[in-house]
LOZATI-844814 format. One line per 4 residues: number of its first residue (from 1); for each residue x, y, z of N, C-alpha, C. Coordinates in Angstrom, 1 decimal, decimal comma. Layout:
! LOZATI-844814
NUM = X/Y/Z/X/Y/Z/X/Y/Z  ...
***
This chain:
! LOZATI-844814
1 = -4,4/-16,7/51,0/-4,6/-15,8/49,9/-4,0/-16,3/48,6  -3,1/-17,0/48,8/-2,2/-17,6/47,7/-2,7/-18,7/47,0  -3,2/-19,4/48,2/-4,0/-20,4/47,1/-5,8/-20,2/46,6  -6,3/-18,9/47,4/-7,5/-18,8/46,6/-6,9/-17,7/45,4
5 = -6,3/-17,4/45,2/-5,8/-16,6/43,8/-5,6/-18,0/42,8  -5,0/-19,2/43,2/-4,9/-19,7/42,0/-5,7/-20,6/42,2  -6,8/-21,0/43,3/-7,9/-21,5/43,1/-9,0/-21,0/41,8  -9,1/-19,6/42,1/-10,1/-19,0/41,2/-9,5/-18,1/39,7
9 = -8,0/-18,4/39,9/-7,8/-18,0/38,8/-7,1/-16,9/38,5  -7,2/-15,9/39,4/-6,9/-14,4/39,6/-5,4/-15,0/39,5  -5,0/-13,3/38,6/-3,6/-13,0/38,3/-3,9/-11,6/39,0  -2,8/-11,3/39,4/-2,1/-9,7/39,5/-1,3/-9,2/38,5
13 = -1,8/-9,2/37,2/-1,1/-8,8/36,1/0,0/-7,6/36,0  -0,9/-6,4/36,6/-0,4/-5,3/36,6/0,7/-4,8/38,1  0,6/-6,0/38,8/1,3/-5,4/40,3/2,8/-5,3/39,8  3,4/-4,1/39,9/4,8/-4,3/40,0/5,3/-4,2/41,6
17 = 4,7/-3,4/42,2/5,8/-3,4/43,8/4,7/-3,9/45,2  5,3/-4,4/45,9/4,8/-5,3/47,1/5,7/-5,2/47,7  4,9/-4,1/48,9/5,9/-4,1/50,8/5,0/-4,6/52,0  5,7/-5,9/52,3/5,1/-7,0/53,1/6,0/-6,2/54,6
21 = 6,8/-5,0/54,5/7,9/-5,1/55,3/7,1/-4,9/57,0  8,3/-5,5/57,7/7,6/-5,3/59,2/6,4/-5,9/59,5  6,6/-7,1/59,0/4,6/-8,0/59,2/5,5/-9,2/59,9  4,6/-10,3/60,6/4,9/-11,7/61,0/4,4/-12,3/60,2
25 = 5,7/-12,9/59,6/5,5/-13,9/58,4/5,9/-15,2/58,7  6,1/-15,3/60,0/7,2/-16,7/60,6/6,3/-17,7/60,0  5,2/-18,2/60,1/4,5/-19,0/59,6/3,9/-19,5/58,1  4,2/-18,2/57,3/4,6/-18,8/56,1/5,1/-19,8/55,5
29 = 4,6/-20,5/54,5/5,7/-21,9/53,8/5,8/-21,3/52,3  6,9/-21,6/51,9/7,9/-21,2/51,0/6,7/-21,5/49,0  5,7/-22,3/49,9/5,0/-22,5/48,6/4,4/-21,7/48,3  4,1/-20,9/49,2/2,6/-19,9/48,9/3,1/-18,4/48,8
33 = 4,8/-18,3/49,1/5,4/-17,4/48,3/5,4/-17,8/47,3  6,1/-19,1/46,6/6,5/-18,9/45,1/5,0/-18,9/44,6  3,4/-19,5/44,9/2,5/-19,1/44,4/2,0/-17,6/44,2  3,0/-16,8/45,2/2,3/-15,5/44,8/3,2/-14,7/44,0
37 = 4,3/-14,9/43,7/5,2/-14,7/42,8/4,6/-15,2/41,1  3,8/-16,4/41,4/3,1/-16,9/39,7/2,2/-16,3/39,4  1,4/-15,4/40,4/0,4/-14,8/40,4/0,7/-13,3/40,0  2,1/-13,1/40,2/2,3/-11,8/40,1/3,4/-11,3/39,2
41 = 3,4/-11,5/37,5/4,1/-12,0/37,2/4,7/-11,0/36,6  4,7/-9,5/36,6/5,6/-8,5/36,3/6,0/-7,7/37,6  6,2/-8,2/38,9/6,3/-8,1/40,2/7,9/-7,7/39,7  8,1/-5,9/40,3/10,0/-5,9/40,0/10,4/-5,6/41,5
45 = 9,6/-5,3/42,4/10,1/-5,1/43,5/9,4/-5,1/45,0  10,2/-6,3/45,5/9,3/-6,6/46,7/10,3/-6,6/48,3  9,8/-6,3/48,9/10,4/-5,7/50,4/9,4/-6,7/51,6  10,4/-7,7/51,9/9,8/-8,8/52,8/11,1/-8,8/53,8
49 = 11,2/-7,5/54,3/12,3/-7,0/55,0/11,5/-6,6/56,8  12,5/-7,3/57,6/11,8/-7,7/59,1/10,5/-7,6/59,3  10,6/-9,3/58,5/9,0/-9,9/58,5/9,3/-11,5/59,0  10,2/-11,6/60,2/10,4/-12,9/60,6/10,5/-14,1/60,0
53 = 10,8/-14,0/58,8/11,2/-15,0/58,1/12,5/-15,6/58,3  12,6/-17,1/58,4/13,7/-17,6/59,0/14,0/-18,4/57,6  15,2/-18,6/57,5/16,4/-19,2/56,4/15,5/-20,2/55,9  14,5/-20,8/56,9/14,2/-22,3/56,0/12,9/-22,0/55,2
57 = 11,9/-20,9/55,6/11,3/-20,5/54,9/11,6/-20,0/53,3  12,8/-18,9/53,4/13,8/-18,5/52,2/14,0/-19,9/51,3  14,4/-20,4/51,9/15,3/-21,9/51,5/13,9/-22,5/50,7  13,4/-22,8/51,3/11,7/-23,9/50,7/11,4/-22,8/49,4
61 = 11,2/-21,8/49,7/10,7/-20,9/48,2/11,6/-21,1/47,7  12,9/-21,0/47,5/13,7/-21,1/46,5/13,8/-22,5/45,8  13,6/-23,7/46,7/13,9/-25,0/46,2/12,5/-25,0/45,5  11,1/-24,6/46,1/10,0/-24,4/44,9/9,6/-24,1/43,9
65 = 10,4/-22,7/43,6/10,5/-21,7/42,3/11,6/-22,8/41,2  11,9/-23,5/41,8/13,4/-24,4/41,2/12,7/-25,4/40,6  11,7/-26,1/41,5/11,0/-27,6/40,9/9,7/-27,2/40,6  9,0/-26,2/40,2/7,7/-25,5/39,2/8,3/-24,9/38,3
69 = 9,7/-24,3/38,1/10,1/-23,9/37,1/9,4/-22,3/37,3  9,5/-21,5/38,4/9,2/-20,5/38,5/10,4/-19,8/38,2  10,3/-18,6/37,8/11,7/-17,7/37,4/10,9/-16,1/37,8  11,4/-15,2/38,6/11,2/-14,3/38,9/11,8/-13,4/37,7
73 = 10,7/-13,1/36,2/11,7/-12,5/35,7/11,6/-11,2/35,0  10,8/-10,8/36,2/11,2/-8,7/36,1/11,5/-8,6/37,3  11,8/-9,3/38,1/12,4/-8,5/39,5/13,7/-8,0/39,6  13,7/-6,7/40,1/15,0/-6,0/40,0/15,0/-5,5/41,6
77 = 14,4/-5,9/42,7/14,6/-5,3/43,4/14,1/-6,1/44,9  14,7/-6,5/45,7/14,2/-7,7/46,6/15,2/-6,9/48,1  14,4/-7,2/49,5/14,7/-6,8/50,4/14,4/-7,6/51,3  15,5/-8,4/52,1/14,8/-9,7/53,3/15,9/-8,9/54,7
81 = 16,2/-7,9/54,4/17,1/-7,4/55,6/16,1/-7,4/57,1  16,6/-7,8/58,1/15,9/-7,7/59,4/15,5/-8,7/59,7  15,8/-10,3/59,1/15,5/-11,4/59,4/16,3/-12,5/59,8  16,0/-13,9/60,0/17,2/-14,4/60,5/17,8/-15,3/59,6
85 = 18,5/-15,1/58,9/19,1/-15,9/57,7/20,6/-16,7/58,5  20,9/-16,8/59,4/21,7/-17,1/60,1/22,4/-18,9/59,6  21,3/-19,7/59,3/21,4/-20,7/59,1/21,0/-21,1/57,4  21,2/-19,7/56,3/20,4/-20,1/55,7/22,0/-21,1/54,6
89 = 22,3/-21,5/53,5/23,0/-22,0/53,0/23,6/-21,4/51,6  24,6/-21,5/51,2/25,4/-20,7/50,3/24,6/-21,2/49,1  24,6/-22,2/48,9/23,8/-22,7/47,8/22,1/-22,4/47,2  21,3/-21,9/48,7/20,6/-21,6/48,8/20,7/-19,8/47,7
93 = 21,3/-19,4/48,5/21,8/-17,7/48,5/21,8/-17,9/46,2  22,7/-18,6/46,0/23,2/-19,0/44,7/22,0/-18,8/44,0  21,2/-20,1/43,6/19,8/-20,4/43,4/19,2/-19,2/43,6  19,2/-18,2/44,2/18,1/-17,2/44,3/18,7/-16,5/43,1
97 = 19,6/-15,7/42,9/20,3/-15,4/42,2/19,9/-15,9/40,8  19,9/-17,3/40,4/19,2/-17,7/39,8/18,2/-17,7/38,7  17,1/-17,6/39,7/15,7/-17,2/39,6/15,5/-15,7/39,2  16,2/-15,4/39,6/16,3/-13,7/39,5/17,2/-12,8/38,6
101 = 17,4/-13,8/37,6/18,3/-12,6/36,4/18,1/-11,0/35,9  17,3/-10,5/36,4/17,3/-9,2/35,7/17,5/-8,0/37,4  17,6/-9,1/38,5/18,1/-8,4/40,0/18,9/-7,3/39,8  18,7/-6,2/40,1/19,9/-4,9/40,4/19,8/-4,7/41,9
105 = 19,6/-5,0/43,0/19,5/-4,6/43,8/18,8/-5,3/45,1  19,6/-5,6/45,8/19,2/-6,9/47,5/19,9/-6,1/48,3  19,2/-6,7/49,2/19,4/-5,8/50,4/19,2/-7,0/51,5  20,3/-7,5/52,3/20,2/-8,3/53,2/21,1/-8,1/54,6
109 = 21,1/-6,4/54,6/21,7/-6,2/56,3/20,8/-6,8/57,4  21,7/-6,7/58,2/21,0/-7,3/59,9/20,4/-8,3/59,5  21,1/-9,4/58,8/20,3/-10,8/58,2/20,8/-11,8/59,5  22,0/-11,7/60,2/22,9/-12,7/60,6/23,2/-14,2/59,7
113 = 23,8/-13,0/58,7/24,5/-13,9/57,5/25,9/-13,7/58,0  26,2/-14,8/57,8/28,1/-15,2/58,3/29,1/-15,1/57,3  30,1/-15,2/57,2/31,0/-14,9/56,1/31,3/-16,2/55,5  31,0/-17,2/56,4/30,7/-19,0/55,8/29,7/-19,2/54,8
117 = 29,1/-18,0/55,3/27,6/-18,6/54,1/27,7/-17,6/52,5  28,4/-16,5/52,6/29,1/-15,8/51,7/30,2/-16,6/51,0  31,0/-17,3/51,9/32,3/-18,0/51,2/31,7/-19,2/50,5  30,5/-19,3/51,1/29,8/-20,6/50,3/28,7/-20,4/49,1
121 = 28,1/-19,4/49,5/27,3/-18,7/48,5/28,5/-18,4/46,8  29,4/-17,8/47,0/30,4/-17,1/46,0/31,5/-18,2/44,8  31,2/-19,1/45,7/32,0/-20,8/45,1/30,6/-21,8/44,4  29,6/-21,6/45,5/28,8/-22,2/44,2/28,2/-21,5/43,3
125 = 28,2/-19,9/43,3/28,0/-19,3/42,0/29,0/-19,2/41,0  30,4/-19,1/41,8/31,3/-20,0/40,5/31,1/-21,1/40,0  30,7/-22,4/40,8/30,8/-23,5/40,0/29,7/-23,3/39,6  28,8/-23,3/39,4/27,1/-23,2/38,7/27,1/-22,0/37,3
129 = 28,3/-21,3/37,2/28,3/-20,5/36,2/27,2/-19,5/36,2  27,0/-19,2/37,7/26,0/-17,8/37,8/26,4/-16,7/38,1  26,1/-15,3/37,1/26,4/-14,6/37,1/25,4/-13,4/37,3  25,8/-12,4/38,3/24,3/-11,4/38,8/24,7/-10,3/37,9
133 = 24,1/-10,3/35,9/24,8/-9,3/35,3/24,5/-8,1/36,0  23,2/-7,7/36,4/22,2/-6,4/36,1/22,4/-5,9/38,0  23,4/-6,8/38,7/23,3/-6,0/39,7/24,2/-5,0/39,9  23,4/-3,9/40,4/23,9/-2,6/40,9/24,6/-2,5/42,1
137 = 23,3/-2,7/43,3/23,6/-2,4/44,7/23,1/-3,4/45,4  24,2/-4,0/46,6/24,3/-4,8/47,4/24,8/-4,4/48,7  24,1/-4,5/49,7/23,6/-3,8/50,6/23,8/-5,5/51,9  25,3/-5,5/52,1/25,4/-6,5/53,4/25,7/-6,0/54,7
141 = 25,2/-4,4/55,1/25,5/-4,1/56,4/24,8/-4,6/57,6  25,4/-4,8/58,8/25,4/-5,0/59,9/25,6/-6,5/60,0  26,1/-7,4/59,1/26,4/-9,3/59,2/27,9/-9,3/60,1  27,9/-10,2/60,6/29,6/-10,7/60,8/29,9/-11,6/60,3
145 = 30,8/-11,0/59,0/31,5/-11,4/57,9/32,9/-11,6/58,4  33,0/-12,2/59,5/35,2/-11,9/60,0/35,1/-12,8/59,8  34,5/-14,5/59,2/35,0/-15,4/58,8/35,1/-15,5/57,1  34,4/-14,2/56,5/34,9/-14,5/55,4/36,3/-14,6/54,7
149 = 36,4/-14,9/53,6/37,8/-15,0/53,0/38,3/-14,0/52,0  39,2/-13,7/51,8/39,4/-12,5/51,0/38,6/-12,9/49,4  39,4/-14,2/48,9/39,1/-14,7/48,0/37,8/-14,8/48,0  36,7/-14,7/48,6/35,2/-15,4/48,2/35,0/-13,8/48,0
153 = 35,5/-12,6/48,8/35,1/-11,3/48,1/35,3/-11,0/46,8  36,4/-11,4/46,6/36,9/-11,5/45,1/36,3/-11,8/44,1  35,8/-13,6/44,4/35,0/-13,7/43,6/33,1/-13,2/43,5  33,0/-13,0/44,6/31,4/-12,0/45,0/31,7/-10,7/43,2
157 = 32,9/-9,8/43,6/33,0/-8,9/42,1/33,1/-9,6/41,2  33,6/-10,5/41,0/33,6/-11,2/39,5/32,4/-11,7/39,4  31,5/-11,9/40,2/29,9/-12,4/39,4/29,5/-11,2/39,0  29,4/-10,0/40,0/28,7/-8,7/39,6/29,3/-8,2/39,1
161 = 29,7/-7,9/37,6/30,8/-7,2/36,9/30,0/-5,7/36,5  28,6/-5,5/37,4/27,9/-4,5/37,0/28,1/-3,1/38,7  28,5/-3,9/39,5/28,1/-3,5/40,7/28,7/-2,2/41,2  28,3/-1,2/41,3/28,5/0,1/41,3/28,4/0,7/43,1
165 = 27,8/-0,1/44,0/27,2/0,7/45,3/27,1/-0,9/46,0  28,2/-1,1/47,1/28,3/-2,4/48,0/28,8/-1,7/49,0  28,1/-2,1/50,5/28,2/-1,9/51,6/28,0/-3,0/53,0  29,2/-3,0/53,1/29,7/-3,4/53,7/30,2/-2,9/55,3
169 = 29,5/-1,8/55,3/29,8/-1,5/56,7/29,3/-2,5/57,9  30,0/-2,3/59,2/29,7/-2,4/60,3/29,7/-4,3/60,4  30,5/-5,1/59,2/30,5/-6,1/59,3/31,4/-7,0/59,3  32,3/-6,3/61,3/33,2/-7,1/61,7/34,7/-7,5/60,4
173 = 35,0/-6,8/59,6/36,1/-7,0/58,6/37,1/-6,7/59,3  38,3/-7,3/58,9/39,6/-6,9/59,6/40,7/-6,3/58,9  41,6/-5,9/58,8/42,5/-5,1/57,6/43,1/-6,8/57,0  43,0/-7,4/57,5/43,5/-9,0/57,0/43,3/-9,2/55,9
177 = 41,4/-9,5/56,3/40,4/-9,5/55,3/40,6/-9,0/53,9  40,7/-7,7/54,5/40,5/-6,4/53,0/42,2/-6,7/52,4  43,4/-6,9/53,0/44,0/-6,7/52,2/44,2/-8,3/51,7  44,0/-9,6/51,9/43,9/-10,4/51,5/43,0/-10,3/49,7
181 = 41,4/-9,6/50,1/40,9/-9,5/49,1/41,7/-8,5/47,7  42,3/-7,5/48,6/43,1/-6,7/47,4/44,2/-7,2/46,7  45,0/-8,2/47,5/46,0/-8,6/47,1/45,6/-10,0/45,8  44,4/-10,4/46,4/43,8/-11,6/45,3/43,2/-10,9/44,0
185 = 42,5/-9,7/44,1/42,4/-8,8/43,1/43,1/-8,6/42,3  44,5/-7,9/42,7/45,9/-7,8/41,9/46,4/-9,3/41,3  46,1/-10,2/41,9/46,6/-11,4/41,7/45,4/-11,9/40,4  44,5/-11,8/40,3/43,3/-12,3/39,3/43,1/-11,6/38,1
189 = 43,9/-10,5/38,3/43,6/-9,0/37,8/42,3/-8,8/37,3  41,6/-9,0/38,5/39,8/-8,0/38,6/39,7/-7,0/39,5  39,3/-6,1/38,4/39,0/-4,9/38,9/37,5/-3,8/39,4  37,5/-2,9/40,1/35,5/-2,9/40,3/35,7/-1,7/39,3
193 = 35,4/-2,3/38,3/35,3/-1,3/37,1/34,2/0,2/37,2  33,5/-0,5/37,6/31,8/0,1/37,7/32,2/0,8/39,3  32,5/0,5/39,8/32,1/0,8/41,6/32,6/2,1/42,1  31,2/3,0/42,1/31,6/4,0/42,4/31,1/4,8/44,0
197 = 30,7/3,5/44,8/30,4/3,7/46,1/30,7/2,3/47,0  31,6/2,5/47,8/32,0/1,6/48,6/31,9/1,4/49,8  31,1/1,1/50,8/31,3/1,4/52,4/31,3/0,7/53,2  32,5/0,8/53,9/33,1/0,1/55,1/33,5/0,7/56,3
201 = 32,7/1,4/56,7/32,6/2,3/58,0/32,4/1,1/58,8  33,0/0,8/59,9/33,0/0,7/61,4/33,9/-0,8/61,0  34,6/-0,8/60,4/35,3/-2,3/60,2/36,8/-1,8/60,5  37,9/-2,9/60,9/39,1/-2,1/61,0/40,2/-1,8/59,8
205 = 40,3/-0,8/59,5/41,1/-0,5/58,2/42,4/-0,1/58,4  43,6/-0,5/57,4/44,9/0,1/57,9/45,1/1,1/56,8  46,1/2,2/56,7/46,2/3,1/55,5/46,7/2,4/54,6  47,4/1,7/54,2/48,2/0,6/53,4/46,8/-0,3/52,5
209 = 46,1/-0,8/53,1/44,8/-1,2/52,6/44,3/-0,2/51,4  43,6/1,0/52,6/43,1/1,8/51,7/43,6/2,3/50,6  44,6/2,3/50,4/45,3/3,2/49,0/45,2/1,9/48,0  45,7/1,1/48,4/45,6/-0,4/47,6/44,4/-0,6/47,1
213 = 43,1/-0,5/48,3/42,0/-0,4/47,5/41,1/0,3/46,3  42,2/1,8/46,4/41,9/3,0/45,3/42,6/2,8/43,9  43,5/1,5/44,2/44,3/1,0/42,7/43,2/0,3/42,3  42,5/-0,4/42,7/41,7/-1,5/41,7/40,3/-1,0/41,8
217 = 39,9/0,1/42,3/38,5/0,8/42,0/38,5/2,0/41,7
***
């Protein structure tokens, strides 16, 4: 479909939202997303959420949109939750981010994203000087995140200095974790200015944490 649209020319000028959700897309290649992304070029919100897409597929569109000089730039609203991002790479994650400046809102639970690929994702959006102004809501429930580091959470808020609604439930955290991240907070002195929904249901919390957490948000 992707390439007879730019065979013959067709734009989707006017499409803003596209839900591909719950289809088999395993066989997709990463080009004929970013082709329908060129085709679709005031597109703010698309849901390709458990549609079998695996990390390397993500991975290829992203390094596509990068070397055509594609930029997704009304999207505010992207959903890949229910797929297997398990192997996908921090750098990868970054780069989307990227492409996507005007983003308020991803959603990548039940991805089997690791807290390695978050710790890796959060360092090269430090070093690359990327910042997700316009996001709102980030939506990482159901990953196991117990290898993350407190610090990479830390710096996760300092890119989103907009981020109001992060969830984090049900993704394996330990009171370690959280008080690590609080204690690097206090220590950075960053604070979730904006954040007025936080959720960490089914992770282990101690009361010492929590209160600590209610100083810097």
């Amino acid at each position: 479909m992707s390439k007879e649209c730019i065979n013959r020319g067709v734009k989707m000028e006017c499409m803003r939202i596209l839900n591909m959700y719950d289809n088999d897309l395993s066989k997709i290649i990463g080009c004929s997303l970013v082709s329908l992304f060129a085709i679709t070029p005031k597109l703010d919100k698309l849901n390709l959420g458990n549609c079998s897409l695996s990390c390397v597929i993500i991975s290829d569109m992203i390094k596509e949109c990068i070397k055509r000089g594609v930029k997704m730039e009304c999207m505010e609203d992207i959903s890949i939750s229910g797929n297997d991002l398990s192997k996908m790479s921090g750098c990868s994650l970054a780069l989307l981010f990227a492409i996507t400046p005007k983003l308020e809102t991803l959603y990548l639970s039940n991805c089997s994203l690791s807290g390695v690929v978050i710790n890796d994702m959060s360092k090269e959006c430090i070093n690359r000087g990327v910042k997700m102004e316009c996001m709102r809501i980030l939506n990482m429930y159901d990953n196991d995140l117990s290898k993350i580091i407190g610090c990479s959470l830390v710096s996760l808020f300092a890119i989103t200095p907009k981020l109001d609604k992060l969830n984090l439930g049900n993704c394996s955290l330990s009171c370690v974790i959280i008080s690590d991240m609080i204690k690097e907070c206090i220590n950075r002195g960053v604070k979730m200015e904006c954040m007025k929904h936080f959720d960490m249901y089914g992770n282990k919390m101690s009361g010492h944490s929590l209160a600590s957490l209610f100083a810097i948000s």
